[in-house]
C-alpha beads as a LAMMPS data file, in Angstrom:
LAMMPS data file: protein, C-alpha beads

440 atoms
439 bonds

1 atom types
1 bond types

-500.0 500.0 xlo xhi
-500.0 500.0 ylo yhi
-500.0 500.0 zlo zhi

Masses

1 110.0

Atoms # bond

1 1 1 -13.706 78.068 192.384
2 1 1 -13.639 82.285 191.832
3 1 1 -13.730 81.900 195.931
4 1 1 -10.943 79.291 196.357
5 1 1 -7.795 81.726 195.775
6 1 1 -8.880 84.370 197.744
7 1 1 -9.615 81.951 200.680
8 1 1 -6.188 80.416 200.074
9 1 1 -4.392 83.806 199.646
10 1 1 -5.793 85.008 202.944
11 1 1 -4.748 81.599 204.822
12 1 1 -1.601 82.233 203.556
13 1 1 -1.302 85.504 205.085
14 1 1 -2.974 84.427 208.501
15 1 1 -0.519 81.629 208.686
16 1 1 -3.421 79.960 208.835
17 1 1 -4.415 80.855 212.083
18 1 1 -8.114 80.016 212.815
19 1 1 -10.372 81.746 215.519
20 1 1 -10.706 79.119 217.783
21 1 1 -6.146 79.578 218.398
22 1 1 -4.695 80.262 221.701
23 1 1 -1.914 82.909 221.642
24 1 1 0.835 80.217 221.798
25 1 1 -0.661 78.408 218.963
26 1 1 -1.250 81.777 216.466
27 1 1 2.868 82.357 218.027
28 1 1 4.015 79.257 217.081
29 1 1 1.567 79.252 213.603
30 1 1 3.709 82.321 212.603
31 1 1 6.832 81.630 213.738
32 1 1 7.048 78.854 211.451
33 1 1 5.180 80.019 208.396
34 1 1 8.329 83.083 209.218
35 1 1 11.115 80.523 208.913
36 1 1 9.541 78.673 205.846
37 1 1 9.449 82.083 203.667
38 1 1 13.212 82.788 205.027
39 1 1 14.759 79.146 204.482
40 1 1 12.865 79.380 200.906
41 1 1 13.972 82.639 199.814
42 1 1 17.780 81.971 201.001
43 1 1 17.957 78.719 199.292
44 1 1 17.054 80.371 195.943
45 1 1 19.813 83.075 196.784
46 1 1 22.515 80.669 197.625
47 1 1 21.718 78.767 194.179
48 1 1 22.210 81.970 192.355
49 1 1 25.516 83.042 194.270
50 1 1 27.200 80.085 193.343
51 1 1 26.211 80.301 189.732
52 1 1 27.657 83.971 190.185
53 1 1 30.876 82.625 191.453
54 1 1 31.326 80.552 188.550
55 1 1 30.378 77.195 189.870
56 1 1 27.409 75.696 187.811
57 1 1 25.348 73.896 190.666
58 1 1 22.257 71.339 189.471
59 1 1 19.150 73.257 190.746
60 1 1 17.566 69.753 190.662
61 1 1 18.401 69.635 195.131
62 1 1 17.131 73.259 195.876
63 1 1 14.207 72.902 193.495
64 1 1 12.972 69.025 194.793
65 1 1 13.526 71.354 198.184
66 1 1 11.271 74.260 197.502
67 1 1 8.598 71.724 195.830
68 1 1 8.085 69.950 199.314
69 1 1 8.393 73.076 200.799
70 1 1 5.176 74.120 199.230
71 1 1 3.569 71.273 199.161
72 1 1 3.513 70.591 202.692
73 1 1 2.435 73.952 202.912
74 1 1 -0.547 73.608 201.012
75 1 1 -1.885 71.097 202.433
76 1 1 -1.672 72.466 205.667
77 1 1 -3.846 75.438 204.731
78 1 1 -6.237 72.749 203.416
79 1 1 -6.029 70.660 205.850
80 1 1 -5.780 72.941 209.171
81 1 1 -3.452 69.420 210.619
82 1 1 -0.661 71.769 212.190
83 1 1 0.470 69.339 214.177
84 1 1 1.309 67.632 210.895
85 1 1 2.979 70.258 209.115
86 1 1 5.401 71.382 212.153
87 1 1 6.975 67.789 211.992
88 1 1 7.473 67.799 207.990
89 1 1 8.846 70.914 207.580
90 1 1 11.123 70.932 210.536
91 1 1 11.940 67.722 209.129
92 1 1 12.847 69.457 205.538
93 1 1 14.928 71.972 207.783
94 1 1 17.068 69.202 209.351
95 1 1 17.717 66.559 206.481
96 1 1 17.818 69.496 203.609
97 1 1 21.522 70.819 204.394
98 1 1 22.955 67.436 204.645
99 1 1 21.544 66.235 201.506
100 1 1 23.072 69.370 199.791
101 1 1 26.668 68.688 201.401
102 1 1 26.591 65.024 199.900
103 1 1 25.296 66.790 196.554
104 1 1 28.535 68.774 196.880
105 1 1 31.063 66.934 198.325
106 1 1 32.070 67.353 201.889
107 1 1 32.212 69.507 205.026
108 1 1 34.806 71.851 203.587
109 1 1 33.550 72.294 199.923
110 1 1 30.138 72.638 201.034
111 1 1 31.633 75.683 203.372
112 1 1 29.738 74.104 206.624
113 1 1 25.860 73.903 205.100
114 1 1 24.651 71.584 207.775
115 1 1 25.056 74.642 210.004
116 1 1 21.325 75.088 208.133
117 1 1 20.197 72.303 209.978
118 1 1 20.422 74.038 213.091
119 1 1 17.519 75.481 212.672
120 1 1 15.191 72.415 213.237
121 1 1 15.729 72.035 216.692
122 1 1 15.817 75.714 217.285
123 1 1 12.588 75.663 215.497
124 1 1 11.406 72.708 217.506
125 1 1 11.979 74.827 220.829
126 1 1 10.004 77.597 219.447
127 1 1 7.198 76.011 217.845
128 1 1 6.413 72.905 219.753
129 1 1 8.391 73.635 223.390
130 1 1 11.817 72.658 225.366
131 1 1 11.090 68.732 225.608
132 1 1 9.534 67.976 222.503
133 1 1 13.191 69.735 220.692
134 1 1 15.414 67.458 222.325
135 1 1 15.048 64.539 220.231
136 1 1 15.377 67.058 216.822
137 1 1 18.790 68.596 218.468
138 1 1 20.208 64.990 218.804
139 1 1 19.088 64.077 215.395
140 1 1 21.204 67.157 214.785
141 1 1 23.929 66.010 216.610
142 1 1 23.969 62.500 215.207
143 1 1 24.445 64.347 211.066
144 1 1 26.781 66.334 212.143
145 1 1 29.037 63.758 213.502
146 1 1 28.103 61.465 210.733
147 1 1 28.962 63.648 208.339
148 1 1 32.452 64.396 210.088
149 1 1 32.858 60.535 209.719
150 1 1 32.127 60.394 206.490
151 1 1 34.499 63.165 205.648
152 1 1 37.149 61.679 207.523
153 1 1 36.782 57.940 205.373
154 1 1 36.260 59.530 202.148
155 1 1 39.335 62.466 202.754
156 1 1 42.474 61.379 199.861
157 1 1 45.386 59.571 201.350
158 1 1 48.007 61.338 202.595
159 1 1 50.575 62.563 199.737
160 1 1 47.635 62.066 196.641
161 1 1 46.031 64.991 194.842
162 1 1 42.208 65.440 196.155
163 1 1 39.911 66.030 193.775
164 1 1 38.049 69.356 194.438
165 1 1 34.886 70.010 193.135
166 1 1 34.312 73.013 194.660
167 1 1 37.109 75.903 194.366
168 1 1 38.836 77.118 197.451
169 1 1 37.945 80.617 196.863
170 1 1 34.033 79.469 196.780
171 1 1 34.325 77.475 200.026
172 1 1 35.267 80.599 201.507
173 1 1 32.866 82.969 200.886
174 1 1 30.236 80.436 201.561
175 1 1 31.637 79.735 205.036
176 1 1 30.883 83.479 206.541
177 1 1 27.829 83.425 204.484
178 1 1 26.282 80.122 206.051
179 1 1 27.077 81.573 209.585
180 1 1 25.857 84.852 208.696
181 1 1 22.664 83.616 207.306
182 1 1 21.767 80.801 209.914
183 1 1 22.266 82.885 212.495
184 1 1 20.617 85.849 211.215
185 1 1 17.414 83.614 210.799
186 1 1 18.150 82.538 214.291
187 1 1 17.928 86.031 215.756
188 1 1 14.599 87.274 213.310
189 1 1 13.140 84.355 214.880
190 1 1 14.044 85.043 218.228
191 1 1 13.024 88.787 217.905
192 1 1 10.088 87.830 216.084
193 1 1 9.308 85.008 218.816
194 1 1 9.949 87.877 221.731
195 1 1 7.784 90.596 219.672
196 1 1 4.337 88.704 219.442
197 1 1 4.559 87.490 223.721
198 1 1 5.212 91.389 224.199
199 1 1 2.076 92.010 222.154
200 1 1 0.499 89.056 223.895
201 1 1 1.320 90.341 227.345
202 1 1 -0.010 93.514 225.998
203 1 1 -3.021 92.272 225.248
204 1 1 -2.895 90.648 228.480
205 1 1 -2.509 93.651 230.433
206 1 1 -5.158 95.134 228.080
207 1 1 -7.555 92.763 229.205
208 1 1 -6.691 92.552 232.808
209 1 1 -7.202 96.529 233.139
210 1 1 -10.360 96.516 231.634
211 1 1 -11.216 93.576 234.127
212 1 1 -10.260 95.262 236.777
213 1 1 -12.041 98.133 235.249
214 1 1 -15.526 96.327 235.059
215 1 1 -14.739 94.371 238.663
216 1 1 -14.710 98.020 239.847
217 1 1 -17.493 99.585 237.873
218 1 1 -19.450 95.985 239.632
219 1 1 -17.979 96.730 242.781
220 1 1 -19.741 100.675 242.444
221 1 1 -22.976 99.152 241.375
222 1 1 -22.867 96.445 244.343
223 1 1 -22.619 99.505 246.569
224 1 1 -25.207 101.348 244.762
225 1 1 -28.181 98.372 246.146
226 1 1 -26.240 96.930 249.134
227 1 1 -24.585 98.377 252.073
228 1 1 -21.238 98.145 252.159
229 1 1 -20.563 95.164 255.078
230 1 1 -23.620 93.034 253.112
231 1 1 -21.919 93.549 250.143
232 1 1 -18.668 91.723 251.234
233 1 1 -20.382 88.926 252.680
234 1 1 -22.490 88.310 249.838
235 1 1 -18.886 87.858 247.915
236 1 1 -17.819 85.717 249.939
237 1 1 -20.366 83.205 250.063
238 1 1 -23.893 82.540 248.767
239 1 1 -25.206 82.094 252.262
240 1 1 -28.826 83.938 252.753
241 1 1 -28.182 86.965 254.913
242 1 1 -30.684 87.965 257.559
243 1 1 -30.012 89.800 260.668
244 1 1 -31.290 91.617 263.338
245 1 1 -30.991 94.444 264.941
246 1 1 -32.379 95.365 268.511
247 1 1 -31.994 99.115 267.925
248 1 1 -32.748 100.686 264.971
249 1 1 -34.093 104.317 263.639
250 1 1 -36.235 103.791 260.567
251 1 1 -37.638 106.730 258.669
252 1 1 -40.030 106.928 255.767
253 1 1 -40.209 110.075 253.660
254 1 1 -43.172 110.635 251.423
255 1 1 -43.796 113.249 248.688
256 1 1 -47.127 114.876 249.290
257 1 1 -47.854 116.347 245.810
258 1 1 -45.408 115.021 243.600
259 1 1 -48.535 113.275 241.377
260 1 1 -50.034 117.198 240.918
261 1 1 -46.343 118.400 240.328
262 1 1 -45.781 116.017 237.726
263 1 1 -48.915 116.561 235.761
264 1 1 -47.831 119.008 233.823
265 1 1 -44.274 117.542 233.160
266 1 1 -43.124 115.365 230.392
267 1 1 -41.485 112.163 231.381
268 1 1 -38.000 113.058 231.344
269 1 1 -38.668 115.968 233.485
270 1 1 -40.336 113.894 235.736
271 1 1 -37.455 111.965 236.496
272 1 1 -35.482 114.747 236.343
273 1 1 -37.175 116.463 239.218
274 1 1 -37.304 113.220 240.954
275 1 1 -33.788 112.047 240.534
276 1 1 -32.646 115.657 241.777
277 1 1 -34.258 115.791 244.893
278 1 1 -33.715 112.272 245.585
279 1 1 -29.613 112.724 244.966
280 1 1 -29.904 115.330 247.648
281 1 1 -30.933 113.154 250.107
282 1 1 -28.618 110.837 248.960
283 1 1 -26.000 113.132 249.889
284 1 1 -27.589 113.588 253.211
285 1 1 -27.466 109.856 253.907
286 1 1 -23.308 109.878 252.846
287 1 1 -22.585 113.117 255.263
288 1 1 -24.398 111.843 258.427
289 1 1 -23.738 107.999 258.470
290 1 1 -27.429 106.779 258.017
291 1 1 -28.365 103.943 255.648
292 1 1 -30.843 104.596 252.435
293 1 1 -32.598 101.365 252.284
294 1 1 -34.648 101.412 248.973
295 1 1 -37.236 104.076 247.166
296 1 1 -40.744 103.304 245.995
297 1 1 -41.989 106.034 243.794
298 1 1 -41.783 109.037 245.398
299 1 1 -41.275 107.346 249.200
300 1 1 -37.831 107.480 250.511
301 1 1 -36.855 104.893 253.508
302 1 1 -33.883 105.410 255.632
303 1 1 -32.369 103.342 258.744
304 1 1 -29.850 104.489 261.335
305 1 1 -28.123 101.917 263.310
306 1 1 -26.959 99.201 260.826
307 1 1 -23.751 97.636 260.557
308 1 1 -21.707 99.433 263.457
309 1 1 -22.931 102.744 262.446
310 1 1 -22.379 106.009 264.055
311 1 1 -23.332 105.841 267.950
312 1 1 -25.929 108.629 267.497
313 1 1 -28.139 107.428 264.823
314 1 1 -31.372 108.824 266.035
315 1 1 -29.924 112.400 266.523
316 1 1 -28.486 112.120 262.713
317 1 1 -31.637 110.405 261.331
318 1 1 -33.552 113.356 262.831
319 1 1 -31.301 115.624 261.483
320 1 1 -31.904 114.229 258.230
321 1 1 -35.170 114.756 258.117
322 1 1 -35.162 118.591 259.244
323 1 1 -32.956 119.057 256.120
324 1 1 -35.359 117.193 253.647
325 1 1 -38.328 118.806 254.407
326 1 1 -35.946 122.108 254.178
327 1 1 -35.008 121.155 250.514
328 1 1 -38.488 119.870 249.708
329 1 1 -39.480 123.077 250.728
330 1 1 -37.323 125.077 248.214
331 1 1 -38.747 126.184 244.563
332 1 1 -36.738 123.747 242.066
333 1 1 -37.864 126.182 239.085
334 1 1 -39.725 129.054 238.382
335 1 1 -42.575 127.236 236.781
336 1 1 -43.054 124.484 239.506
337 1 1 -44.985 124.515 243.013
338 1 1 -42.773 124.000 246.234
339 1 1 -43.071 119.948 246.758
340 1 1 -44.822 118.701 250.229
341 1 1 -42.929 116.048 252.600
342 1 1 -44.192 114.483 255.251
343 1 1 -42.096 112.368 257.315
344 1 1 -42.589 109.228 259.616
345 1 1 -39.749 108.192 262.373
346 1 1 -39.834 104.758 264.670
347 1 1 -36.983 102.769 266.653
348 1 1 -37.124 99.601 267.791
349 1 1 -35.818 96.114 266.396
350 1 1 -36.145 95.349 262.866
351 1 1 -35.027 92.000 260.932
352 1 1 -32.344 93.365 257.869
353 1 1 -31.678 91.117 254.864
354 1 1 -31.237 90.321 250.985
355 1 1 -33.969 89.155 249.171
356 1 1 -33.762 87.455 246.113
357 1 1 -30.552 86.055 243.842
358 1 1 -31.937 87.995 241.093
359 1 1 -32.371 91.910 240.996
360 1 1 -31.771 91.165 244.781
361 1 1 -32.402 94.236 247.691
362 1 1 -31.884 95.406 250.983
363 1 1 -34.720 95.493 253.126
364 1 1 -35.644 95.878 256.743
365 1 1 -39.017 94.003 258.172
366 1 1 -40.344 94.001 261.535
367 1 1 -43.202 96.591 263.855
368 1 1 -40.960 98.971 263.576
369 1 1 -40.917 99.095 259.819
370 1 1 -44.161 99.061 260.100
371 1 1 -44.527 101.714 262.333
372 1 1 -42.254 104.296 260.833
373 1 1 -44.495 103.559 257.935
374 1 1 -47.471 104.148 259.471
375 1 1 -46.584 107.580 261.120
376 1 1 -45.527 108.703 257.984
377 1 1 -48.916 108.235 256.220
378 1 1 -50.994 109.891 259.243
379 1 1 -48.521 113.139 259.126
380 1 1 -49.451 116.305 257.658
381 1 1 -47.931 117.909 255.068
382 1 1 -44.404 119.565 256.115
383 1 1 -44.215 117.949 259.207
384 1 1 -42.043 115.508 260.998
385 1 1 -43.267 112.952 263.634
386 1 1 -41.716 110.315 265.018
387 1 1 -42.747 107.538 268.105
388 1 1 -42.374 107.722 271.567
389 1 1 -39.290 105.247 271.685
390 1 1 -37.702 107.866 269.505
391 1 1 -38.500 111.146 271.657
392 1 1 -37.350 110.017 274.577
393 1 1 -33.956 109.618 273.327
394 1 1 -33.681 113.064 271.410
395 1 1 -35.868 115.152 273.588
396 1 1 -32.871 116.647 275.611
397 1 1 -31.093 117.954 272.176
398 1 1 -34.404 118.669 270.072
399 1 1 -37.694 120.751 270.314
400 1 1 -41.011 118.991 269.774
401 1 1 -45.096 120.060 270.145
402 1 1 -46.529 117.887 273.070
403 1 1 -47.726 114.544 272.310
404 1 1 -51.050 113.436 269.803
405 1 1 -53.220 110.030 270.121
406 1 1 -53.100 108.636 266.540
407 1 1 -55.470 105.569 265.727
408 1 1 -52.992 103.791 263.186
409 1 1 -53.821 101.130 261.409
410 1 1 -52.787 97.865 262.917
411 1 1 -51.581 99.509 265.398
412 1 1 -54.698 101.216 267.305
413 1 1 -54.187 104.397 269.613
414 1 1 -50.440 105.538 269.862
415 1 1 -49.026 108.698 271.320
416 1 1 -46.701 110.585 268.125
417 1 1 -44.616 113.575 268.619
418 1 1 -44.336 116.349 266.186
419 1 1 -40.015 117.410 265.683
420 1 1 -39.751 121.258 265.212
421 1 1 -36.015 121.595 264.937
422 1 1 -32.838 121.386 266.767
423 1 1 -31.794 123.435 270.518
424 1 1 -29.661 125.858 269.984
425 1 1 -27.706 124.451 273.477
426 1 1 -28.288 121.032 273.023
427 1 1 -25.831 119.080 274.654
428 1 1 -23.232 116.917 273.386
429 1 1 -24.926 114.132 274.604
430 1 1 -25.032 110.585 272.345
431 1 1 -26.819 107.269 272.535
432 1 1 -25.002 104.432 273.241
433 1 1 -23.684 102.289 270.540
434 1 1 -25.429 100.133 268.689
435 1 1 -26.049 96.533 269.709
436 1 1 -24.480 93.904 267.369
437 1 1 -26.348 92.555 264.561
438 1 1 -27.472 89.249 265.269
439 1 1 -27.753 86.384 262.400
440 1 1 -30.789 84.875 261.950

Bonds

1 1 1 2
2 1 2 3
3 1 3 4
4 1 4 5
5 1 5 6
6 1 6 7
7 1 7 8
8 1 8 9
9 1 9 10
10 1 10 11
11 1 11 12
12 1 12 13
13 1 13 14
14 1 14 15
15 1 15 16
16 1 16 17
17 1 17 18
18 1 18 19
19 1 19 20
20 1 20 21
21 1 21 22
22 1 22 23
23 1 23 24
24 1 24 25
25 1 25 26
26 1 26 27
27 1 27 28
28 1 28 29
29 1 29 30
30 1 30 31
31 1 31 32
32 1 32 33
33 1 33 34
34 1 34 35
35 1 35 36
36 1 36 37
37 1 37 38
38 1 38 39
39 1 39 40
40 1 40 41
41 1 41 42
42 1 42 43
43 1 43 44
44 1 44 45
45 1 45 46
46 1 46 47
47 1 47 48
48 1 48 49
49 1 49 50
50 1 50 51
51 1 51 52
52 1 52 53
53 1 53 54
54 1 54 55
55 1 55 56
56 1 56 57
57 1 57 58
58 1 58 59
59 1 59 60
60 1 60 61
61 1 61 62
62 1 62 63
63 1 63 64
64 1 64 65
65 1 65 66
66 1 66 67
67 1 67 68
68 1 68 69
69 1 69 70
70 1 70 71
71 1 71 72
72 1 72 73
73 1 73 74
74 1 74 75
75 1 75 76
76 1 76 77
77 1 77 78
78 1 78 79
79 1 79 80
80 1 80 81
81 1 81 82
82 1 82 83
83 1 83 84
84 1 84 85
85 1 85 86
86 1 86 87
87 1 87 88
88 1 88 89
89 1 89 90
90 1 90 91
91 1 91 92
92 1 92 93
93 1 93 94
94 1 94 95
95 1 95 96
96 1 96 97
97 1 97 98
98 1 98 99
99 1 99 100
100 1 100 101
101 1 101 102
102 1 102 103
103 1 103 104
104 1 104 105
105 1 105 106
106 1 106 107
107 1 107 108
108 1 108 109
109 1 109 110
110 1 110 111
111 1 111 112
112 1 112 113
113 1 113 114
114 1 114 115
115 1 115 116
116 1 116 117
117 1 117 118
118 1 118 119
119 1 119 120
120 1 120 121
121 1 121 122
122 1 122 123
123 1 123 124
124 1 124 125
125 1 125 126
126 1 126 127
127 1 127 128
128 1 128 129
129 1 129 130
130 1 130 131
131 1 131 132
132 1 132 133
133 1 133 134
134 1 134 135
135 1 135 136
136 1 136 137
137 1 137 138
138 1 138 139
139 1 139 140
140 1 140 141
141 1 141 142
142 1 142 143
143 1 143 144
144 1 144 145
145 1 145 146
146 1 146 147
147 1 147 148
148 1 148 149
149 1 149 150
150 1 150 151
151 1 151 152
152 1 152 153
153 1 153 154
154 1 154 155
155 1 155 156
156 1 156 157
157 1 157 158
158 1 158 159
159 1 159 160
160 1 160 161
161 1 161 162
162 1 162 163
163 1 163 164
164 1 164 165
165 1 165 166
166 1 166 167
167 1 167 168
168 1 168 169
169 1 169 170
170 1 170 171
171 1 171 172
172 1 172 173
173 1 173 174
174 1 174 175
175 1 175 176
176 1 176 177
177 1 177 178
178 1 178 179
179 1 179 180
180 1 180 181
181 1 181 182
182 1 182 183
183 1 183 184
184 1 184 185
185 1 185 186
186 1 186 187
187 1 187 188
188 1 188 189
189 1 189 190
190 1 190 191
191 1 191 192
192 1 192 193
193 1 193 194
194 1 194 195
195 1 195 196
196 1 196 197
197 1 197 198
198 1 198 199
199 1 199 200
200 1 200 201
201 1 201 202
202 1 202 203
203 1 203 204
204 1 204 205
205 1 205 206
206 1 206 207
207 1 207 208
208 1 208 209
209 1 209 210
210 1 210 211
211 1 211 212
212 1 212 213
213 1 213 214
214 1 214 215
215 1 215 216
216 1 216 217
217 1 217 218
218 1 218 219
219 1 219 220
220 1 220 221
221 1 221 222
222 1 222 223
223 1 223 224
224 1 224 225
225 1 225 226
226 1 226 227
227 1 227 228
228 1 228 229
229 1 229 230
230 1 230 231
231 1 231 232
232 1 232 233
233 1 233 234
234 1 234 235
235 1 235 236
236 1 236 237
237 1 237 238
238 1 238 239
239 1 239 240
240 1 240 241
241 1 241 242
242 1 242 243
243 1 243 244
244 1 244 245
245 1 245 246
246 1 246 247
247 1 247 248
248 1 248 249
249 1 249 250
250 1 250 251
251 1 251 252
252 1 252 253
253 1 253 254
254 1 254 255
255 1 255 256
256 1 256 257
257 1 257 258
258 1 258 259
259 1 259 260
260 1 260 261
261 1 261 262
262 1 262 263
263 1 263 264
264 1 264 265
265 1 265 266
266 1 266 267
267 1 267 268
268 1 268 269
269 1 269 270
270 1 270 271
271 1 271 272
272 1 272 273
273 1 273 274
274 1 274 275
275 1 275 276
276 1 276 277
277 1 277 278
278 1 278 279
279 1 279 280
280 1 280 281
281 1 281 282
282 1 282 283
283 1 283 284
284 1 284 285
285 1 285 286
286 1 286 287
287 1 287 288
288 1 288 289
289 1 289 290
290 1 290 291
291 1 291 292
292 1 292 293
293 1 293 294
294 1 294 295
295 1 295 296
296 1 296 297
297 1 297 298
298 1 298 299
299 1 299 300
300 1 300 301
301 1 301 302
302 1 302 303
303 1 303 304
304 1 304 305
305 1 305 306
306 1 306 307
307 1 307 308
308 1 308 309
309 1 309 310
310 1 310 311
311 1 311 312
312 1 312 313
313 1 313 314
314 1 314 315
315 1 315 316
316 1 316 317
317 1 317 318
318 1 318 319
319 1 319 320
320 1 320 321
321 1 321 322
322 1 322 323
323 1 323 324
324 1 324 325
325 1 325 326
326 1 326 327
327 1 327 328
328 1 328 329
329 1 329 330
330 1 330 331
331 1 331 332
332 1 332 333
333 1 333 334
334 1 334 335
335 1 335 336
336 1 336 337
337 1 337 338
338 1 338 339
339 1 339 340
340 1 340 341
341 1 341 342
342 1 342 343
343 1 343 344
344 1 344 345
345 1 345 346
346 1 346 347
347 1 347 348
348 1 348 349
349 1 349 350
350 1 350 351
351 1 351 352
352 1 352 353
353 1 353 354
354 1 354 355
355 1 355 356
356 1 356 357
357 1 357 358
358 1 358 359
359 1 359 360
360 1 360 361
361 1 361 362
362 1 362 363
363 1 363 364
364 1 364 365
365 1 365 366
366 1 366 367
367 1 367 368
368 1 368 369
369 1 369 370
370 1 370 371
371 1 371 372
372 1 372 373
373 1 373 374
374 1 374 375
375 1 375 376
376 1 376 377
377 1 377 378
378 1 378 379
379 1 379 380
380 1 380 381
381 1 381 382
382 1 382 383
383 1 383 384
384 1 384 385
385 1 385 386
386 1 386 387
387 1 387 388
388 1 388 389
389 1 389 390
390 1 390 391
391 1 391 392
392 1 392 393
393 1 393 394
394 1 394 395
395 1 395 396
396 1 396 397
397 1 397 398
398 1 398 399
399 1 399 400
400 1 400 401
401 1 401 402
402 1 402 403
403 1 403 404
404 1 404 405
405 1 405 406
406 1 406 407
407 1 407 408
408 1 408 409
409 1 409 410
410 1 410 411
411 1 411 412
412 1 412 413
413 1 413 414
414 1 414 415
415 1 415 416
416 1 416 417
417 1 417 418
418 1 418 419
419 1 419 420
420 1 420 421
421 1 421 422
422 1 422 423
423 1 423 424
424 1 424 425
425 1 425 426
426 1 426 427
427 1 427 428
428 1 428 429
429 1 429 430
430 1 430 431
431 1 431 432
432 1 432 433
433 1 433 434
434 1 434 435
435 1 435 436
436 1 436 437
437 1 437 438
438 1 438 439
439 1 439 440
């Protein structure tokens, strides 16, 4: 029991609103849990005004009034049946006034009180919507015009004294004060109505911008693991993507001595070391149009010729790797040996997909994959080499040693050709474009 009241108590303040409530429903909770405390306090008021005024009222009406009032609203907050509620005390709101104009005598001496009953059908509109309040405005309608009937049989012949139980001087203040007060109630309502949808809109907007806010920081993260153009399509449908390519330049970087580097170094400056060199080349891939396909460990794998990329692929991809073995070459502290790179560089036609739905990638497969790969793990420390396909097309605009006979593996005896650097007067000379991806 020590934990009813304070359940009860805080109902009461919530309007009894539960979790579970849309916005309308917490709006229209409120809005009439509003009107209840309003119609209940004024109906005390009025009861006292008229005592002040001289006229000694029965408070037997307005009390039998405020009883149901709380009633009804107690059981709602036990019950949680709003639905139930709603119609009983818009109910209360409509036959209330013209009970009390009976009480008092007619639409004069009461000073207009079934004005009050107004207020069920504007209720109605606000708390249960525009059709469900017609039938509660015609109810209101239908007392108003009975009770101008009634007035009209019960008025004194013409000539005889009429009784009046209410003075004249009563009637009118009353009559201001009923239009005052209904349609002050009216208007808190209203504004009160208008004030929660602006915080619901608010909260709305609040929650569309920080949707749009995580659809972006998704979008950034898509683009982090897929390429942009693989990215869109994988929006758009759930379709397997596989393509492929007839030309393509595939490098693979490798870190000679990054396991003897990292001996010494705690974890975190392990990955620090790591992460900084690889964000270089990251930056590298950005500024000359090439695609970073994936890392494994210290192995960086690039392509150049995906999705409608720059004509000259090989010349940037080549380009790229003369500046990583220049950065792997630099001293990243004072305390740490210069790292080693060695570099591998095919073309040829390679088969580029997603695989997986889950913690899904972008990979390339095919011989020249493979061969890239291959070339990478036969070259010396600090060097670049790349295939044959590969020289012929950059030879005019870059220097390389003459050709060596590698036995790779799976591959047997193949001619490789070391890259020293860029001419000085190469040409302006590009490959053609790309061929167009083909889906497999």
């Amino acid at each position: 029991m020590a934990d009813e009241a304070p359940r009860f108590l805080e109902r009461l303040r919530t309007a009894g609103i539960a979790p579970g409530d849309s916005d309308a429903q917490r709006l229209n909770k409120s809005l009439l849990m509003f009107a209840t405390g309003l119609v209940s306090v004024t109906s005390i008021l009025w009861l006292l005004i008229y005592w002040v005024l001289g006229l000694q009222l029965s408070a037997t009406v307005p009390f039998a009034f405020q009883l149901l009032l709380a009633a009804n609203l107690a059981w709602y907050l036990k019950s949680g049946n709003f639905e139930l509620f709603r119609v009983v005390q818009l109910s209360l709101f409509l036959y209330f006034p013209f009970g009390v104009q009976l009480a008092i005598g007619n639409f004069v001496s009461a000073s207009g009180i079934v004005l009050w009953g107004l207020l069920a059908p504007v209720g109605a509109i606000l708390v249960m919507g525009a059709r469900e309040s017609v039938p509660w405005f015609v109810a209101y309608v239908f007392l108003v015009a009975l009770s101008g009937v009634l007035d009209y049989f019960s008025a004194p012949a013409p000539g005889l004294a009429a009784s009046q139980a209410v003075p004249t001087h009563t009637s009118v203040v009353f009559f201001p004060l009923n239009f005052i007060a209904v349609s002050t109630i009216v208007y808190l309502l209203l504004r009160f109505s208008m004030q929660e949808k602006q915080k619901a809109e608010a909260r709305m907007q609040e929650a569309h911008d920080l949707l749009q806010h995580e659809q972006a920081r998704s979008e950034r993260l898509l683009l982090n693991v897929l390429p942009a153009p693989v990215a869109e399509r994988l929006k758009r449908d759930d379709s397997v993507i596989a393509d492929g390519y007839a030309d393509v330049t595939v490098m693979f970087a490798d870190i000679v001595n990054f396991t003897q580097v990292a001996e010494g170094l705690a974890p975190n400056q392990v990955f620090a070391l790591l992460n900084g060199v690889f964000s270089r080349f990251d930056e590298m891939c950005e500024r000359l149009g090439v695609e970073k396909i994936k890392t494994i460990g210290d192995a960086y794998m690039v392509a150049g010729g995906l999705h409608h990329a720059r004509p000259d692929y090989s010349d940037a991809v080549a380009q790229m790797a003369l500046e990583m073995r220049e950065v792997a070459g630099m001293r990243l502290a004072p305390h740490l040996p210069r790292l080693e790179i060695r570099i591998g560089i095919a073309t040829g036609p390679v088969v580029a997909g997603v695989v997986g739905r889950k913690k899904f990638i972008y990979d390339l497969w095919g011989d020249t994959v493979n061969l890239a790969s291959r070339i990478s793990s036969e070259c010396p420390p600090g060097l670049v080499q790349v295939d044959s396909v590969t020289w012929k097309r950059l030879r005019t605009r870059f220097d390389f040693h003459e050709p060596q006979i590698l036995q790779l593996k799976g591959k047997g005896a193949m001619p490789v050709y070391r890259l020293v650097g860029r001419r000085p007067d190469a040409d302006d000379e590009r490959d053609a474009p790309p061929p167009a991806a083909v889906s497999l």
